[in-house]
Backbone as a printed PyTorch tensor [residue, N CA C, xyz], in Angstrom:
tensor([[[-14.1550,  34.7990, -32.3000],
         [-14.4080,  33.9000, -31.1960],
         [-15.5820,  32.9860, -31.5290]],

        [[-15.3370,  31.8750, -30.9560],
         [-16.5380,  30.5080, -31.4960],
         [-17.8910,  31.1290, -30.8600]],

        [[-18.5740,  30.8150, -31.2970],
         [-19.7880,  30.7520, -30.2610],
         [-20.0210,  29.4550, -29.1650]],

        [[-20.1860,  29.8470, -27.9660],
         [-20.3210,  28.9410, -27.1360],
         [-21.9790,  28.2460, -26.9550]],

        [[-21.9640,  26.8820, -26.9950],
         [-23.4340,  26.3220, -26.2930],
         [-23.5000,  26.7060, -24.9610]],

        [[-24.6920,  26.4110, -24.6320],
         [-25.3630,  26.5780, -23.4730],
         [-25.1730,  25.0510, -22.4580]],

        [[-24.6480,  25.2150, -21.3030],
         [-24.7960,  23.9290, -20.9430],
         [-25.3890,  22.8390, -20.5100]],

        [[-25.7080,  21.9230, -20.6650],
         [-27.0130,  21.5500, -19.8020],
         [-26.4720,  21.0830, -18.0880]],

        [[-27.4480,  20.7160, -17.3700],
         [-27.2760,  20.6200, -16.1460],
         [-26.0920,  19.6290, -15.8280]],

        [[-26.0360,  18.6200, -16.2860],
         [-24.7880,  17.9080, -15.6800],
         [-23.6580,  18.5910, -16.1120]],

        [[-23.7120,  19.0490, -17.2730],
         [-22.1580,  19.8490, -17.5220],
         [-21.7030,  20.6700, -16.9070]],

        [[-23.1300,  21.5970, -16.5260],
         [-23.0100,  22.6080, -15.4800],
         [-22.1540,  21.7390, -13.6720]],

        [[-23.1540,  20.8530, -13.3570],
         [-22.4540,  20.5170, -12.2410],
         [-21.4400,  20.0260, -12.1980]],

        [[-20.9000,  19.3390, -13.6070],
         [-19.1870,  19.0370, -13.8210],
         [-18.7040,  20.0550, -12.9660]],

        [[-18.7610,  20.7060, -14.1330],
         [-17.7970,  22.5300, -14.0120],
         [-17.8530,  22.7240, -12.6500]],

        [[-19.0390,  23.3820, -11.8180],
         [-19.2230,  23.7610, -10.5350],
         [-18.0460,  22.4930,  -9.4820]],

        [[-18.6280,  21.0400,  -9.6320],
         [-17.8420,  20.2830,  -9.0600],
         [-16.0260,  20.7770,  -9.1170]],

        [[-15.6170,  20.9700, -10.2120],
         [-14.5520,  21.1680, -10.6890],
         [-14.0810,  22.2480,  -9.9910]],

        [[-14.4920,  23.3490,  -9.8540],
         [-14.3160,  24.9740,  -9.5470],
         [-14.0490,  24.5980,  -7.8720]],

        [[-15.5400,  23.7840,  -6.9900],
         [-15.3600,  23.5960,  -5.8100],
         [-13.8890,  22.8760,  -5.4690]],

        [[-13.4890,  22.0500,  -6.4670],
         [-12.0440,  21.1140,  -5.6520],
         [-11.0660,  22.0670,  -6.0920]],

        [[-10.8720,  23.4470,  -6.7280],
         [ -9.6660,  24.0340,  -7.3010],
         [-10.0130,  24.7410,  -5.9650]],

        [[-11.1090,  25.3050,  -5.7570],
         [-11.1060,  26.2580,  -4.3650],
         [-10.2120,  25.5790,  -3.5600]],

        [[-10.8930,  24.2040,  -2.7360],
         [-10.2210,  23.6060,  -1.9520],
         [ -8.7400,  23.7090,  -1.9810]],

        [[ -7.8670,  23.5080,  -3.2460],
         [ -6.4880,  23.3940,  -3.9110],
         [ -6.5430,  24.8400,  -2.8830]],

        [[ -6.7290,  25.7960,  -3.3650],
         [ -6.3390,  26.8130,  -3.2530],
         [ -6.2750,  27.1520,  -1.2150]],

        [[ -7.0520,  27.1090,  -0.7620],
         [ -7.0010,  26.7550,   0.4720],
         [ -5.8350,  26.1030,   0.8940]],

        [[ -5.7310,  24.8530,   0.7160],
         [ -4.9720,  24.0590,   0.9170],
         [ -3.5760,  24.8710,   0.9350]],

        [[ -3.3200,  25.3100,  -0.6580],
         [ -1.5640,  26.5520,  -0.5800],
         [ -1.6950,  27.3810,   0.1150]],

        [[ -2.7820,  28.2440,   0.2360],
         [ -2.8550,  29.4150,   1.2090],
         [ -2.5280,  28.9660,   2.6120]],

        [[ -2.7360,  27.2920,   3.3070],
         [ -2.7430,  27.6720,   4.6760],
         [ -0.9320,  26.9700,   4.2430]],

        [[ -0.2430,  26.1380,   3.1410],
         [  0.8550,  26.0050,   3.6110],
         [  1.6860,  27.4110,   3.1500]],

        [[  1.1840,  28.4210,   2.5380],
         [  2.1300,  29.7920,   2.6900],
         [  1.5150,  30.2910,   3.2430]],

        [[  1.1710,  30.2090,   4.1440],
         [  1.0760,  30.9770,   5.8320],
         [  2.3920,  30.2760,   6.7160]],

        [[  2.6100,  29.3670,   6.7020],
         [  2.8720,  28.4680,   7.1040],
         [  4.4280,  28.7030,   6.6450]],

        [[  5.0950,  28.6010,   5.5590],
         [  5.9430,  29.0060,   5.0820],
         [  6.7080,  30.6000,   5.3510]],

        [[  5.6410,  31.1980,   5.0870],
         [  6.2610,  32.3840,   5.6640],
         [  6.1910,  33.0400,   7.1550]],

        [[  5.5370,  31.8980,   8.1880],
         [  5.9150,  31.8460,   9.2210],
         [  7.2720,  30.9410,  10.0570]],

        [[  7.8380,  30.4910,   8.8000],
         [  9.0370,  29.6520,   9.0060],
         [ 10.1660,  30.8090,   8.6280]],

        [[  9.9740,  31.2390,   7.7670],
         [ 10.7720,  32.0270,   7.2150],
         [ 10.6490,  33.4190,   8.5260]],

        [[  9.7240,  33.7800,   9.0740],
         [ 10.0920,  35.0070,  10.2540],
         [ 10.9140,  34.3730,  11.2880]],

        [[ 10.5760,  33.2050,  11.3700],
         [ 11.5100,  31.8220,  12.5370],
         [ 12.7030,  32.2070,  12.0380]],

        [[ 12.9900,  31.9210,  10.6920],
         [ 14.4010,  31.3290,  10.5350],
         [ 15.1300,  33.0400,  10.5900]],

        [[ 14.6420,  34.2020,  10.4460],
         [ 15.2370,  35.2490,  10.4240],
         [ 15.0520,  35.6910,  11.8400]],

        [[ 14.5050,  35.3510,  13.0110],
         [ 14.8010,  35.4430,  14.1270],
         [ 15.7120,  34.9210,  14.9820]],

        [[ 15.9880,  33.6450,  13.9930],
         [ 16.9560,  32.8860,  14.6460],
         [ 18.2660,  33.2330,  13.9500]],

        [[ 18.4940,  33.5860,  12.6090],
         [ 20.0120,  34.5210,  12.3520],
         [ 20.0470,  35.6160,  12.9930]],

        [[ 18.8320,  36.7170,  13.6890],
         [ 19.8130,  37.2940,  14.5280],
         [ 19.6760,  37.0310,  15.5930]],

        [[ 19.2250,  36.1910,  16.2480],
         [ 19.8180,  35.9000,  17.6320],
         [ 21.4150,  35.0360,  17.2750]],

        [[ 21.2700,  34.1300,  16.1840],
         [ 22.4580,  34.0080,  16.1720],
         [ 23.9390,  34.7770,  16.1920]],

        [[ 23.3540,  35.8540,  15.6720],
         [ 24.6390,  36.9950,  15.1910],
         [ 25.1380,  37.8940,  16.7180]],

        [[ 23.7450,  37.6870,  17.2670],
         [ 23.6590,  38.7990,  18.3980],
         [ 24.8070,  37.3670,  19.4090]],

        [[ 24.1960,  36.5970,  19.0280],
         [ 25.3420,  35.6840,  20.0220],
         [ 26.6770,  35.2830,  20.1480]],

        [[ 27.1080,  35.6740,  18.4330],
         [ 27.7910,  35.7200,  17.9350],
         [ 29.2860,  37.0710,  18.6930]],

        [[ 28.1740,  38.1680,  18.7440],
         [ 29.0890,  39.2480,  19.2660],
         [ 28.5500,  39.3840,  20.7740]],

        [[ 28.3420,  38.7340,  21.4880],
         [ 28.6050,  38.4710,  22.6030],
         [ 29.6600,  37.3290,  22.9470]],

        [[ 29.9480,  36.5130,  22.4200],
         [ 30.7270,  35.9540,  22.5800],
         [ 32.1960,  36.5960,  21.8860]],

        [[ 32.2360,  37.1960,  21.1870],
         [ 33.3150,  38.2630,  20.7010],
         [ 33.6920,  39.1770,  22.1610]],

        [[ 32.7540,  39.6420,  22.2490],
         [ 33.0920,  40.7680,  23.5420],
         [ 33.5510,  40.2390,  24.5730]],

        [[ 33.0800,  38.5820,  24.8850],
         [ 33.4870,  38.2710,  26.1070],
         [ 35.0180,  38.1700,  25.7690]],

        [[ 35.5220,  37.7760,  24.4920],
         [ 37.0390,  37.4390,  24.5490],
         [ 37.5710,  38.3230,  24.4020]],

        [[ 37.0490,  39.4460,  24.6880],
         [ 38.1970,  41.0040,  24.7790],
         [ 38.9660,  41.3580,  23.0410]],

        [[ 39.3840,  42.2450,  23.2360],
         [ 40.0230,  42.7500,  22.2610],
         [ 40.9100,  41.3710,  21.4720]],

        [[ 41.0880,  40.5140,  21.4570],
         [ 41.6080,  39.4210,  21.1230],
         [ 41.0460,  38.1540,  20.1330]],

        [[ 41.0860,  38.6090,  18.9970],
         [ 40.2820,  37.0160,  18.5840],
         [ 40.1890,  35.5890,  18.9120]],

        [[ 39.3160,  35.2240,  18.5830],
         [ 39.1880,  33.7360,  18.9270],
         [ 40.9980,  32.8270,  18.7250]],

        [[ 41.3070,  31.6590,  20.0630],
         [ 42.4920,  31.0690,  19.4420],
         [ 41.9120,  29.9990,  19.0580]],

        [[ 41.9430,  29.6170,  17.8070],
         [ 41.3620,  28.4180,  16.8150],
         [ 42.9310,  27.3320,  17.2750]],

        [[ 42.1720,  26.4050,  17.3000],
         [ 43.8240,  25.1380,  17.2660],
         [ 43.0070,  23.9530,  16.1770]],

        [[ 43.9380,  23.3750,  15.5040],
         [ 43.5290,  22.5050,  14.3680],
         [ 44.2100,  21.6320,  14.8810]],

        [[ 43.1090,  20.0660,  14.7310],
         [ 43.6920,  19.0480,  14.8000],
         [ 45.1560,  18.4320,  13.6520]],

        [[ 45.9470,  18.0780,  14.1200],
         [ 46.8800,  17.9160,  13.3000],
         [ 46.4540,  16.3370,  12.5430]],

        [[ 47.2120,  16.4940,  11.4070],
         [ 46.5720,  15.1240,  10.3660],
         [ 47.4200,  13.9310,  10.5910]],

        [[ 47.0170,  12.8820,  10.9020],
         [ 47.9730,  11.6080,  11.0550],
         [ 46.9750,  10.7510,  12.1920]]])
């Protein structure tokens, strides 16, 4: 391994400057994956309410499946 110099003060406050805006970066992702994975508990609350709505509307049509009718082509 090289040997490293010693830095002097502005290099030092480069670096420090540098370190402070990666923090920030880092902040910054942390609050949008909070954020993200509060979308993601959304979106899995909302497949099962979907599903749950899904078989309620099953039950209401009784033992009988849905009657689908297709538009005819012309």
């Amino acid at each position: 391994m090289p040997e490293r110099k010693p830095l002097d003060d502005r290099q030092l406050d480069a670096v420090l400057e540098r370190l402070d805006k990666l923090v920030d970066e880092i902040h910054v992702l942390n609050r949008r994956l909070d954020h993200a994975e509060g979308f993601a508990r959304v979106a899995h609350e909302l497949r099962t309410l979907n599903e749950s709505l899904q078989a309620i509307a099953y039950a209401a049509l009784g033992q009988q499946g849905p009657q689908v009718r297709r538009r005819r082509a012309g």
